[in-house]
C-alpha positions as CSV (number, residue, x, y, z in Angstrom):
1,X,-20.4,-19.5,-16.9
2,X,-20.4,-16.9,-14.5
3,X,-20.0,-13.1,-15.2
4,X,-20.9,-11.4,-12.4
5,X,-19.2,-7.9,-13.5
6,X,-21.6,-5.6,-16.2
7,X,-20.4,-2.7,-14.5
8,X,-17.0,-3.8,-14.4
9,X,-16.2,-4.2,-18.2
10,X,-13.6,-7.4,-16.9
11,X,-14.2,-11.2,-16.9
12,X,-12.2,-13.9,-15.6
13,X,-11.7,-16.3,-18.6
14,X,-10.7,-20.1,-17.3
15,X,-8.7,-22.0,-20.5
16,X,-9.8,-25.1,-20.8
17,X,-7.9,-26.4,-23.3
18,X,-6.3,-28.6,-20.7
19,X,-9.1,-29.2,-18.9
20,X,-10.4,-32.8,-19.0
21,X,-14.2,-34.3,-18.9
22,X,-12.9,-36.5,-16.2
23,X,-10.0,-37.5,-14.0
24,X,-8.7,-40.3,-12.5
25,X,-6.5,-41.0,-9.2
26,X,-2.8,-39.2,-9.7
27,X,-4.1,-36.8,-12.0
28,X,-4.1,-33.0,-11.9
29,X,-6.5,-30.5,-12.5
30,X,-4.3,-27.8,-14.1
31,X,-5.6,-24.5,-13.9
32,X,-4.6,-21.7,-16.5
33,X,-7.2,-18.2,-15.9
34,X,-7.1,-15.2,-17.5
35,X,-8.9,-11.6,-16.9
36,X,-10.0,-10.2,-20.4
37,X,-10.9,-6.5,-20.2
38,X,-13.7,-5.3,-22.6
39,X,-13.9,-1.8,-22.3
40,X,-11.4,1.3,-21.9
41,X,-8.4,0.8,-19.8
42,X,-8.5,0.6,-16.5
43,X,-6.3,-0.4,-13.2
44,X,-7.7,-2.9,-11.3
45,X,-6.3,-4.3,-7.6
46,X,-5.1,-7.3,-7.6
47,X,-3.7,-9.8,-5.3
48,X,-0.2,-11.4,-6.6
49,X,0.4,-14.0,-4.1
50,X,-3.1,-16.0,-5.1
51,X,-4.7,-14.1,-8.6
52,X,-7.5,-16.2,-8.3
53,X,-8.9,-18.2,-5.8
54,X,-10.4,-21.6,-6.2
55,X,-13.5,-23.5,-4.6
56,X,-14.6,-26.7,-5.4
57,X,-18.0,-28.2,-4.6
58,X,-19.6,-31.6,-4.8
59,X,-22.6,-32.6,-5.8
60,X,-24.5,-31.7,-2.7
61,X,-23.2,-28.2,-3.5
62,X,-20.8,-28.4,0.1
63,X,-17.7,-27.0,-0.7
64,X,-14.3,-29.5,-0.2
65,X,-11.4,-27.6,-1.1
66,X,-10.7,-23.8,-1.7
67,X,-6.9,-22.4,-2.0
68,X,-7.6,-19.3,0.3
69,X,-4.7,-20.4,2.3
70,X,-2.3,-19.2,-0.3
71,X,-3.4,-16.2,-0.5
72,X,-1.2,-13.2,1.4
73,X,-2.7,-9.9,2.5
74,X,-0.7,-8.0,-0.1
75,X,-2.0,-5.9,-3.2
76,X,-0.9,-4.3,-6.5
77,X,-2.1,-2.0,-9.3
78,X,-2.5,-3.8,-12.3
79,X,-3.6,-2.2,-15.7
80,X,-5.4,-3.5,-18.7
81,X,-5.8,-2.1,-21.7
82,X,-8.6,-2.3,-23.9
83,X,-9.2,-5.6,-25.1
84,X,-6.1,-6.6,-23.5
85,X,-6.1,-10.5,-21.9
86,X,-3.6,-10.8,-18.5
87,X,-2.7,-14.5,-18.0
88,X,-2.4,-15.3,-14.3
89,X,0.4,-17.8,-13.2
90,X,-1.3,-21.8,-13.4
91,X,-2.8,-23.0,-10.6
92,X,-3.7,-27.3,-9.7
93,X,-5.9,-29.0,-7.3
94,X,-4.8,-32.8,-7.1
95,X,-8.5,-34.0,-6.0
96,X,-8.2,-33.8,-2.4
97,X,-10.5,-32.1,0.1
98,X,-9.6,-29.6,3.0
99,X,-7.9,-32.4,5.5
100,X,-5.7,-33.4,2.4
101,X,-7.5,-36.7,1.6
102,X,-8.5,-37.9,-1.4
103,X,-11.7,-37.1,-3.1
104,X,-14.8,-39.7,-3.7
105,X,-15.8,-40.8,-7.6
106,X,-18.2,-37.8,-8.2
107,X,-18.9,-34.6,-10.5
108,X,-17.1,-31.8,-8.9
109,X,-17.8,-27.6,-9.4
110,X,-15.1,-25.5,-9.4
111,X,-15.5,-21.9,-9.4
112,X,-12.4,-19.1,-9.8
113,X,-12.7,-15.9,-8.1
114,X,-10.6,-13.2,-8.9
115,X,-8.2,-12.0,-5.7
116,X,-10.0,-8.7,-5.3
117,X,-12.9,-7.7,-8.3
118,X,-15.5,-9.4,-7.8
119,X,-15.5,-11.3,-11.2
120,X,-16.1,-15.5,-11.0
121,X,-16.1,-18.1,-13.5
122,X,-16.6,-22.5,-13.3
123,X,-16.1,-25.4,-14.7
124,X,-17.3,-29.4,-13.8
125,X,-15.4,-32.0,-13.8
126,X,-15.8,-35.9,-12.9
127,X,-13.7,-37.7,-10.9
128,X,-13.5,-41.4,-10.7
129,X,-11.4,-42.4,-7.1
130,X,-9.6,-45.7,-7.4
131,X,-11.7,-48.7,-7.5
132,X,-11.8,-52.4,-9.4
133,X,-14.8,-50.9,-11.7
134,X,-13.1,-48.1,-12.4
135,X,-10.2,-50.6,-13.8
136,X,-12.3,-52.5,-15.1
137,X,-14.0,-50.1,-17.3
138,X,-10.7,-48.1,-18.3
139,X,-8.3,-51.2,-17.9
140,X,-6.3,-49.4,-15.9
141,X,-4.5,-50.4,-13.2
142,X,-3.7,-48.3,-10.5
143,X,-0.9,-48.4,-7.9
144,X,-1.7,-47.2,-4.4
């Protein structure tokens, strides 16, 4: 995982208790992400229209999606206490890439940015688009 932030004394925590080890078509990835302060309190700036910003990358490492289009130019003071957790609101990413469309079967990247610190953290996930193997080897069937 990636902690970027030494100096900082904050890290963006992702929660992956609802985070599955693969997804299929009409399924969400639900995002819940957390900054943990470790140190003495402090006030950090933070963006409340997007707390966190999302990228996701393929395999190649291009990036397909990233939610920077929600984000406002707006800005607030928020303070953690020591040891103190702030949950940011959930975010999802329904496996489509920048034009909307749906995503190929793959393993993805996804890395969270905080708004404003720079403070990052990822995850992987597979994805398996619709196709007869995928059925097949889930017995699922799938409605367009």
């Amino acid at each position: 995982h990636a902690e970027d932030s030494s100096e900082q004394n904050v890290k963006l925590i992702i929660i992956d208790d609802n985070v599955d080890d693969y997804y299929l078509p009409g399924g969400v990835l639900e995002l819940e992400v957390a900054i943990h302060n470790t140190y003495e309190r402090r006030v950090i700036q933070n963006n409340p229209s997007c707390d966190y910003v999302i990228e996701v990358f393929d395999s190649s490492d291009d990036e397909i999606y990233n939610s920077h289009h929600r984000c406002r130019q707006q800005s607030q003071s928020l303070e953690i206490k020591h040891l103190e957790t702030v949950l940011f609101d959930k975010q999802i990413w329904n496996f489509t890439n920048h034009n909307g469309e749906h995503i190929e079967t793959g393993d993805y990247r996804i890395i969270v940015s905080h708004s404003v610190e720079s403070v990052s953290n990822s995850i992987s996930v597979r994805y398996y688009a619709n196709s007869s193997i995928v059925n097949k080897l889930f017995g699922l069937y799938v409605k367009e």
